[in-house]
C-alpha positions as CSV (number, residue, x, y, z in Angstrom):
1,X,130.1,109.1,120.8
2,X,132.7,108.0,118.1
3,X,132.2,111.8,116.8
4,X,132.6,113.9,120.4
5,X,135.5,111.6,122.3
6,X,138.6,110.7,120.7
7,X,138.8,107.2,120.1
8,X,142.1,107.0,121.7
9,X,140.1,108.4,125.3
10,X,137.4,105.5,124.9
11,X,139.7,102.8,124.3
12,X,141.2,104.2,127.8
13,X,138.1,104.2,129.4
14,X,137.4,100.6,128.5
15,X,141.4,99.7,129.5
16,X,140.4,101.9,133.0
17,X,137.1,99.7,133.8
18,X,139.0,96.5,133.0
19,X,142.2,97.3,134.9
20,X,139.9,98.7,137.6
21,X,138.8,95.3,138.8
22,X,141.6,93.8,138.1
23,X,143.3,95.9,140.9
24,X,140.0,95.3,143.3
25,X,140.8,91.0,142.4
26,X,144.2,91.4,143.6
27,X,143.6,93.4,147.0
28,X,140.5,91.9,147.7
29,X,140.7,88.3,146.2
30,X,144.2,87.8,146.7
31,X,144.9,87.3,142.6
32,X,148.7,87.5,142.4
33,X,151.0,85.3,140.7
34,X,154.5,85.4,142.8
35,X,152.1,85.1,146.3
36,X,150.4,82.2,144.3
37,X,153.5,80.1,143.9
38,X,154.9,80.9,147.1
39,X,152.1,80.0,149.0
40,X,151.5,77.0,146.9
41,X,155.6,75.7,147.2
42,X,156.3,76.9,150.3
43,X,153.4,77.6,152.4
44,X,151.7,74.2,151.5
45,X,148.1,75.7,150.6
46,X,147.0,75.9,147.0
47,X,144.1,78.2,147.5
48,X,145.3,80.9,145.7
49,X,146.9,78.6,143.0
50,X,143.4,77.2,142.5
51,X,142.1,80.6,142.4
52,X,144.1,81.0,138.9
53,X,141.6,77.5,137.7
54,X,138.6,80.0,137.8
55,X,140.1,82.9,136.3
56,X,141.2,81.1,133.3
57,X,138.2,79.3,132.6
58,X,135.8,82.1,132.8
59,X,138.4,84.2,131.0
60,X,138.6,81.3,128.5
61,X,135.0,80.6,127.9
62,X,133.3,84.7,127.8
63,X,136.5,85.1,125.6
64,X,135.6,82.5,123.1
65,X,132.0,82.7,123.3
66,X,132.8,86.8,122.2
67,X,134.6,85.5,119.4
68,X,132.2,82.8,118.1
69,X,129.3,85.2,118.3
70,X,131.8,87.6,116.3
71,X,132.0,90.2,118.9
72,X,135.6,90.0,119.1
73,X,137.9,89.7,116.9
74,X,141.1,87.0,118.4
75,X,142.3,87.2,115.0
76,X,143.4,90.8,115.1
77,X,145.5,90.2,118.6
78,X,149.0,90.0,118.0
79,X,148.4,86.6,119.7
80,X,147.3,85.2,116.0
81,X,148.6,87.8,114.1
82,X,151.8,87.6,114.4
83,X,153.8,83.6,114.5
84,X,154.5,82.1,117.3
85,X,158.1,82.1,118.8
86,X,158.5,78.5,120.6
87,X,161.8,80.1,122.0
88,X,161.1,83.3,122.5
89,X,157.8,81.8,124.9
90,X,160.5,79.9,126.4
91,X,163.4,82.1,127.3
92,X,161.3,85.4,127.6
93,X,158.9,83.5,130.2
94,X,162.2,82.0,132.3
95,X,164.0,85.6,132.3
96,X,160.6,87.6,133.5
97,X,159.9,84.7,136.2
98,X,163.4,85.0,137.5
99,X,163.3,88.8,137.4
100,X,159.9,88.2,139.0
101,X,161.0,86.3,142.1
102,X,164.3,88.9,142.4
103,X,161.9,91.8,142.0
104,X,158.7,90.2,145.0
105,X,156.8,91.1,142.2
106,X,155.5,90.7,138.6
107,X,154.6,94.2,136.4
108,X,150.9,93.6,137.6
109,X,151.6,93.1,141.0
110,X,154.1,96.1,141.4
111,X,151.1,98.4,140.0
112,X,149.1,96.8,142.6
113,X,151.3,97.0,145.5
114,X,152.0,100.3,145.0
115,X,148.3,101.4,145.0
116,X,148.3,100.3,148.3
117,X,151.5,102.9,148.9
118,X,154.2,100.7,148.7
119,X,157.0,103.1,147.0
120,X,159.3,100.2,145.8
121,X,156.9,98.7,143.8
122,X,157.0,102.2,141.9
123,X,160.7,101.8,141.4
124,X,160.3,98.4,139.9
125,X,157.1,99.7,137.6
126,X,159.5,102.3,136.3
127,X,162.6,100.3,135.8
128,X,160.7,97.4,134.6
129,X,158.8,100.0,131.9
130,X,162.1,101.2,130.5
131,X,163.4,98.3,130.2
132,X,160.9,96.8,128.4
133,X,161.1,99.6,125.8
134,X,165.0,99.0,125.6
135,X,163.8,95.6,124.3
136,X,161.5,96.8,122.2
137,X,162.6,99.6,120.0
138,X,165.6,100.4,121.9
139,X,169.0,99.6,121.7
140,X,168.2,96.0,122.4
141,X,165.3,95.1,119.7
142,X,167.9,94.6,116.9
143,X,169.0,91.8,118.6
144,X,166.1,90.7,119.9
145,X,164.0,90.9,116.6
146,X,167.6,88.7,115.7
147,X,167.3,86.3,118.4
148,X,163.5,85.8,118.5
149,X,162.2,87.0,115.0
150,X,158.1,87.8,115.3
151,X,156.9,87.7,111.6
152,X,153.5,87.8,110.5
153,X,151.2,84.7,110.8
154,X,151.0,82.7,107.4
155,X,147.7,81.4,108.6
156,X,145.3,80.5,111.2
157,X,146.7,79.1,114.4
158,X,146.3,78.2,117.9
159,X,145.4,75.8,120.3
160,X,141.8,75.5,118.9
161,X,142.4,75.1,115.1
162,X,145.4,73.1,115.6
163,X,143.8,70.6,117.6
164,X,140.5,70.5,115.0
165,X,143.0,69.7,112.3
166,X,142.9,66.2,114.5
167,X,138.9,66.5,114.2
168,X,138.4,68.1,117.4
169,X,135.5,70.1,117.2
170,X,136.0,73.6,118.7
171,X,133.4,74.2,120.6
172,X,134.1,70.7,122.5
173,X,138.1,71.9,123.3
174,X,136.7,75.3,124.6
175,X,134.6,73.2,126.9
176,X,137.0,70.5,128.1
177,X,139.8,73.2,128.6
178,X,137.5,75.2,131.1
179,X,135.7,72.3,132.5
180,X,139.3,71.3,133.4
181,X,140.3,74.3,134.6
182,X,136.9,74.9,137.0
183,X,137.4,71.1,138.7
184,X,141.1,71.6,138.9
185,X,140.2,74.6,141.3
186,X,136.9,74.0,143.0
187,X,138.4,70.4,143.6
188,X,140.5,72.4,146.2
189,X,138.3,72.9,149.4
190,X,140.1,76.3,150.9
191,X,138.8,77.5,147.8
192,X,135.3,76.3,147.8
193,X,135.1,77.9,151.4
194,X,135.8,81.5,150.2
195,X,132.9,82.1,148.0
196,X,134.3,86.1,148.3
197,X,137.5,85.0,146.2
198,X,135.6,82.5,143.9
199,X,134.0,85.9,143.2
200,X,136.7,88.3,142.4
201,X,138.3,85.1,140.3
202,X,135.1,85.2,138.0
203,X,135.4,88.8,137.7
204,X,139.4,88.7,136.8
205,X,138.6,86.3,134.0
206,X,135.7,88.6,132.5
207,X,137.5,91.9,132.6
208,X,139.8,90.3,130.3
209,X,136.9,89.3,128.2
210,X,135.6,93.0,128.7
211,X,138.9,94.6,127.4
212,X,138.8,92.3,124.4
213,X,134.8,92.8,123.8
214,X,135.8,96.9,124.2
215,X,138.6,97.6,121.7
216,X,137.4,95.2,119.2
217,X,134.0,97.3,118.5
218,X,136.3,100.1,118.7
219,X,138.6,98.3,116.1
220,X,135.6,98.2,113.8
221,X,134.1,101.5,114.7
222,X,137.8,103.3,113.9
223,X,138.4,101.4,110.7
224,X,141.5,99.7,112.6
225,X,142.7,102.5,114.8
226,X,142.7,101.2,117.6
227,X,144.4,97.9,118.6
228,X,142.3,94.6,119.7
229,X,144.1,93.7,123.1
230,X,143.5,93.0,126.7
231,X,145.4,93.4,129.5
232,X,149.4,93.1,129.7
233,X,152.1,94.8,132.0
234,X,155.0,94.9,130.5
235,X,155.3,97.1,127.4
236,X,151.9,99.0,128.5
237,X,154.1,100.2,131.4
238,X,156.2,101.6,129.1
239,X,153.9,103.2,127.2
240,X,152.2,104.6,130.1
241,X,155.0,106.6,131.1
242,X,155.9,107.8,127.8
243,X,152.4,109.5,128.0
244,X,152.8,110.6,131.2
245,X,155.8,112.5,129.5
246,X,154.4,113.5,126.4
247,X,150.4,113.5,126.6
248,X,150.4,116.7,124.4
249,X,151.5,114.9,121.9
250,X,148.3,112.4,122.2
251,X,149.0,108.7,122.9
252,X,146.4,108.3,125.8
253,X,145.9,104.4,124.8
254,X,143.5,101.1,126.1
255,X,147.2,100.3,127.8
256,X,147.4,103.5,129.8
257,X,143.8,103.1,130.7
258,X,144.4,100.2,132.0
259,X,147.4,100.3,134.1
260,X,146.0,103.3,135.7
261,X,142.9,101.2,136.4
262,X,144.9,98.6,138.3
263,X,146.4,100.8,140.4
264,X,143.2,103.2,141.2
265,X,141.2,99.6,142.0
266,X,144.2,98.8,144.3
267,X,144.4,101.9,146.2
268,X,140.5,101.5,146.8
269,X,140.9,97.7,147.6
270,X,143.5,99.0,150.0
271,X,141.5,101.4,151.7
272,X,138.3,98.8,151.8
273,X,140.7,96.8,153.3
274,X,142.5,99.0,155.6
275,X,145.7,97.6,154.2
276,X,146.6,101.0,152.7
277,X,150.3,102.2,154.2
278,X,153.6,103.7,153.2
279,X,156.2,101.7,152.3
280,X,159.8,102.4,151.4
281,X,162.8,100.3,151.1
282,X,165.4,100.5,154.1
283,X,168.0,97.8,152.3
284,X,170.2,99.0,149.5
285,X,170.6,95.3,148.5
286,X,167.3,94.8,148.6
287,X,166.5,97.9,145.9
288,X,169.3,96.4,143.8
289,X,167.7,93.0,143.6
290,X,164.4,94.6,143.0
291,X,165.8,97.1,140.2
292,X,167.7,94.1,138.6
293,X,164.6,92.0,138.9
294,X,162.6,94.6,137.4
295,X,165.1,94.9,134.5
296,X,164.5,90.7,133.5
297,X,161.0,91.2,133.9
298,X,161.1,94.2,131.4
299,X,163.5,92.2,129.0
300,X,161.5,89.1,129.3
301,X,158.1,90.1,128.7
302,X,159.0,92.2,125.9
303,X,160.5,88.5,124.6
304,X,157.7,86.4,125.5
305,X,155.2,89.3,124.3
306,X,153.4,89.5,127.3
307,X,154.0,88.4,131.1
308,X,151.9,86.3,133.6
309,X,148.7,88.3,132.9
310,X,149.2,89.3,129.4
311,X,150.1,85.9,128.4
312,X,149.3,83.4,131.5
313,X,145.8,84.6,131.8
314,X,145.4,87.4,128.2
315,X,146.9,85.0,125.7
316,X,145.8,82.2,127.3
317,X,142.0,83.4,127.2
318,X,142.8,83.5,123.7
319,X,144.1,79.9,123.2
320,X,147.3,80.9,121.7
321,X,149.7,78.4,122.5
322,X,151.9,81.3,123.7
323,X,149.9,81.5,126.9
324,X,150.0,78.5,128.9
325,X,153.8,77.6,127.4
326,X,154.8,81.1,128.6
327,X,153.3,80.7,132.0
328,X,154.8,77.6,132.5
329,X,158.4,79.4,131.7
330,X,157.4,81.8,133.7
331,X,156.4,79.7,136.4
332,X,159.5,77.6,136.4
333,X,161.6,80.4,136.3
334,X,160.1,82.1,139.4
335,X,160.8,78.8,141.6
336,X,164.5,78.9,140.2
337,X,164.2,82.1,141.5
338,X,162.6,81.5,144.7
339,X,165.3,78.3,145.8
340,X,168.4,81.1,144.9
341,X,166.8,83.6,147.3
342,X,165.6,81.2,149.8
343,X,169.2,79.7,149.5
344,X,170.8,83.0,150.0
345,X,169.2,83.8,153.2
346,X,170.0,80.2,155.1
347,X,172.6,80.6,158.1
348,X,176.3,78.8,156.6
């Protein structure tokens, strides 16, 4: 196959099939990270917080079972290739939550929303995209390469060899990490009710497993051209639209695959659902504050090197310490977010 379909097209494909159920989770398992934490502070039910317990866990667990069987490589993912940036987790995560909450909307959840035809969510997708490449190689990523250096990794790290430097076996922090995880959500009986979302949570955690699984055999298979990843919306946005501009150039990537498969599973999660409608903004103020939320996230998740999927669920999977720290920033930085808006709209 290696020989008839560039290997640029086939690390799309296996982005597409990921992303693709990602975007069914979303519409019809309700995996979002904003409605999450709203619904969590200020709707008082955690059912959709929990549902983040079984994503992880299965996400952790067919992740590191891939890589202890060597079927993918962890090592190769920027997550342990390059060091890790304490601050850069930090800040990065606090700017893209805030921008989140300003915004209604992470990067994965804009792709989502507007597969189900909402047209604002494609404003903040594209502002959010350009943004993020401002950051990156842009008039910004002097300073930020300043700020929040990312040099290559002097050695083995993570949450798993760090720990077994204490005499932690490995295999016995995979299992207590997900076992955690799992009883931290099925403890939760809305959630043990709705088998259907218990479901699309397993599924979520092992397309992120898939994506890995995919693009490291094409790693190996390509001699290295092609990157081992899974999913992230922040950068990828990015470089989606810059092949959207320039696909004769080549650049069809496992990132474009994929953000195009979150949106194609939304708009068919949509249309199962019959939750598919047009949607425009009819508040200037409320574009601006998406647009200017959109511009944090973009900023931010080109700092933390990832956002709440490509680090809170992607590079946590991996068990880089960059995950959960950055989804915690993000986390915090979404409520700070949340109380200024809510704030804003109380009667003086």
């Amino acid at each position: 196959m290696l020989d008839t379909v560039p290997i640029g097209v086939l690390a799309a494909l296996v982005g597409l099939a990921g992303g693709l159920v990602l975007g069914l989770a979303a519409r019809l398992g309700d995996f979002c990270t904003l409605g999450a934490l709203e619904a969590a502070v200020y709707g008082r039910d955690q059912t959709r917080m929990r549902l983040w317990g079984i994503v992880l866990a299965v996400a952790i667990l067919a992740t590191q079972a891939g890589a202890m069987v060597g079927v993918i490589d962890l090592s190769a993912t920027f997550y342990h290739a390059l060091q890790w940036n304490v601050l850069g987790s930090i800040v990065g995560g606090l700017v893209f939550g805030y921008g989140m909450a300003l915004a209604g909307n992470c990067g994965f959840g804009a792709l989502v929303r507007f597969g189900g035809g909402d047209m604002r969510s494609l404003v903040v997708v594209v502002v959010m995209g350009i943004f993020g490449f401002i950051a990156l190689s842009g008039p910004l990523a002097p300073l930020r390469v300043m700020l929040f250096p990312q040099p290559d990794a002097i050695g083995p790290h993570g949450i798993v060899h760090d720990l077994g430097r204490l005499g932690l076996p490995p295999v016995l922090v995979i299992a207590a990490i997900a076992a955690g995880f799992l009883v931290w959500a099925l403890s939760h009986a809305g959630l043990r009710q709705k088998p259907g979302m218990i479901a699309w949570g397993v599924a979520a955690g092992l397309a992120v497993a898939w994506s890995f699984l995919g693009t490291s055999w094409l790693a190996a298979e390509s001699l290295g051209q092609v990157t081992v990843e899974g999913p992230s919306f922040t950068a990828p946005v990015g470089r989606t639209l810059i092949f959207l501009m320039t696909s004769t150039a080549g650049g069809i990537t496992f990132s474009v695959g994929s953000v195009v498969g979150v949106m194609a599973g939304a708009l068919i999660g949509s249309m199962i659902r019959g939750m598919f409608r047009w949607e425009a903004c009819e508040d200037p103020r409320e574009l601006g504050r998406q647009v200017g939320g959109a511009a944090l996230m973009g900023i931010g998740g080109v700092v933390a090197m990832g956002c709440s999927v490509g680090q809170g669920v992607t590079g946590f999977a991996t068990l880089a310490w960059s995950g959960p720290v950055t989804l915690i920033a993000i986390a915090c930085g979404a409520l700070v977010g949340l109380s200024r808006l809510i704030a804003g709209f109380q009667p003086e």
